[in-house]
C-alpha positions in Angstrom: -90.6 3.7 -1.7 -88.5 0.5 -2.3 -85.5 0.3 0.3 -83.0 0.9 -2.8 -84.3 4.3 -3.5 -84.1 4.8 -0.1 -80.4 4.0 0.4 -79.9 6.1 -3.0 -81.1 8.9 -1.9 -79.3 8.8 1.7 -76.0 8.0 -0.2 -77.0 11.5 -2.6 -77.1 13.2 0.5 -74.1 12.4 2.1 -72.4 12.9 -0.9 -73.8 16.7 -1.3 -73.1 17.4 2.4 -69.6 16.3 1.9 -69.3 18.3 -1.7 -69.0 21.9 -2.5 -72.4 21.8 -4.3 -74.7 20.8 -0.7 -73.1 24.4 0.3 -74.4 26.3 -2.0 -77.8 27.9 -2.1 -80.7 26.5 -4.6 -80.7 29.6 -6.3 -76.9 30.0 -7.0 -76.3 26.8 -8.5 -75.8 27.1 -12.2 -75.8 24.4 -15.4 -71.9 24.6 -15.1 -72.2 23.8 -11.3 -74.1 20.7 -11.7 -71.6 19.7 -14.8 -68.5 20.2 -12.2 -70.4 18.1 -9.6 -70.5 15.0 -12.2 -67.2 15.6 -13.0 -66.2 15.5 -9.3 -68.0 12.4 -9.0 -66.3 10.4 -11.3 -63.0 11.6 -10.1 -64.0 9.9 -6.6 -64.7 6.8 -8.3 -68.4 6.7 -9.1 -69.9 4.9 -12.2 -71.5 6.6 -15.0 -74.7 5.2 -14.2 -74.4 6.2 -10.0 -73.7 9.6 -11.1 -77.0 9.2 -13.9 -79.3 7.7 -11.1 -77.9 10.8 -8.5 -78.2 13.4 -11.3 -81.9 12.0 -12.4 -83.2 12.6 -8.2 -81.4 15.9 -8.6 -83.5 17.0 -11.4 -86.3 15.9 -10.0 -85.4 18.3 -6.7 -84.8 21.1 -9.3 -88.4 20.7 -10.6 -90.0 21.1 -7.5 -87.9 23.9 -6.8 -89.1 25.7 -10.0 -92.7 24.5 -9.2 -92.6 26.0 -5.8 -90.8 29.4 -7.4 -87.7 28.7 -5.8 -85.5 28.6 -9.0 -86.6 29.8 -12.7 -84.2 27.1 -14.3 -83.3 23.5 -13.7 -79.3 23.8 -13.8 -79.3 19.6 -13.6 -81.0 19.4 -17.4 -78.6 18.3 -19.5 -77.0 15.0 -21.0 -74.7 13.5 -18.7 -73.2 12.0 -21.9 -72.2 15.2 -23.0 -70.1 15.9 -19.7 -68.6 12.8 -19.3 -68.4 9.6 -21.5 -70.3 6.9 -21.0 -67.8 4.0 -19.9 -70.7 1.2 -18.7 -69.8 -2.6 -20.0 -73.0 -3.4 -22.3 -74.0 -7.1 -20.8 -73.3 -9.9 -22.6 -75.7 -13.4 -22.3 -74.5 -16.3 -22.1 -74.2 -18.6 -25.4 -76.6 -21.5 -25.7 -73.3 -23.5 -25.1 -72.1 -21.5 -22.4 -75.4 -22.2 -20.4 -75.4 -25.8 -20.7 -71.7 -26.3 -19.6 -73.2 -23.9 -16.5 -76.3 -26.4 -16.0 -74.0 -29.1 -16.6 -71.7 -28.0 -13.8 -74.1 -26.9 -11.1 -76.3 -30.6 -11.5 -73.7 -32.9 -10.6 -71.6 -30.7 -8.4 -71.7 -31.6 -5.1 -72.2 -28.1 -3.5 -74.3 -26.2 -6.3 -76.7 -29.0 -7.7 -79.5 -27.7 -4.7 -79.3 -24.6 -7.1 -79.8 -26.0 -10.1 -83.6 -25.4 -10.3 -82.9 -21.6 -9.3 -80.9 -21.3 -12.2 -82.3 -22.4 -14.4 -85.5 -20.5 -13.8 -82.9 -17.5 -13.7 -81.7 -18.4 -17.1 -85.2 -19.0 -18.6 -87.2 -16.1 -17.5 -84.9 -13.4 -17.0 -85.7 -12.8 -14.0 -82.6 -11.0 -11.4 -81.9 -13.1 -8.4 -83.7 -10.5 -6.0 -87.2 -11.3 -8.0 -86.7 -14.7 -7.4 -86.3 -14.2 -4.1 -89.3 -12.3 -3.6 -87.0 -9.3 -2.7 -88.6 -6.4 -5.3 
């Protein structure tokens, strides 16, 4: 399991232990209960796609649950668009112009120009920093 997922998943946790919802039992928790829970989230600040990634590992939990005969129905499968709207920035690339001013800058700057091979790999391939790094 990568260390991300890890952290993820002790974060969910927390977050249950601390909420109304990581009191209740697995068989009392209803659709409505799990819509509340997202809405809580958001209230304390979460992103759309936190509260997505947290509600994904939840339904997975819910699966088991009705595998093992635990629960008959998975309260946590529903949209998460149709509870809350989805407020995520859609990423923008850099214009062609955009990354040359960046190359530009970063080769004859006295601090960044060791960089400039890393980015422009970065910019080339697509990669995220942390693949570059050998991190994932």
């Amino acid at each position: 399991m990568k260390k991300s997922t890890q952290k993820q998943r002790e974060q969910l946790m927390r977050l249950l232990k601390e909420d109304k919802l990581g009191a209740r039992s697995i068989d009392m928790i209803k659709p409505s209960d799990a819509k509340e829970w997202a809405l809580r989230m958001k209230d304390k600040g979460f992103s759309y796609n936190t509260i997505n990634n947290h509600k994904r590992s939840l339904k997975a939990s819910f699966y088991i649950a009705i595998q093992d005969d635990c629960v008959r129905k998975n309260p946590f499968d529903f949209k998460l668009s149709e509870v809350l709207e989805n407020d995520t920035k859609e990423k923008v690339a850099l214009t062609e112009e955009q990354e040359q001013a960046l190359l530009s800058f970063i080769k004859t700057d006295n601090v960044y120009h060791k960089y400039y091979d890393d980015v422009l790999i970065l910019l080339k391939t697509g990669l995220r920093i942390s693949e570059l790094c050998g991190l994932t």
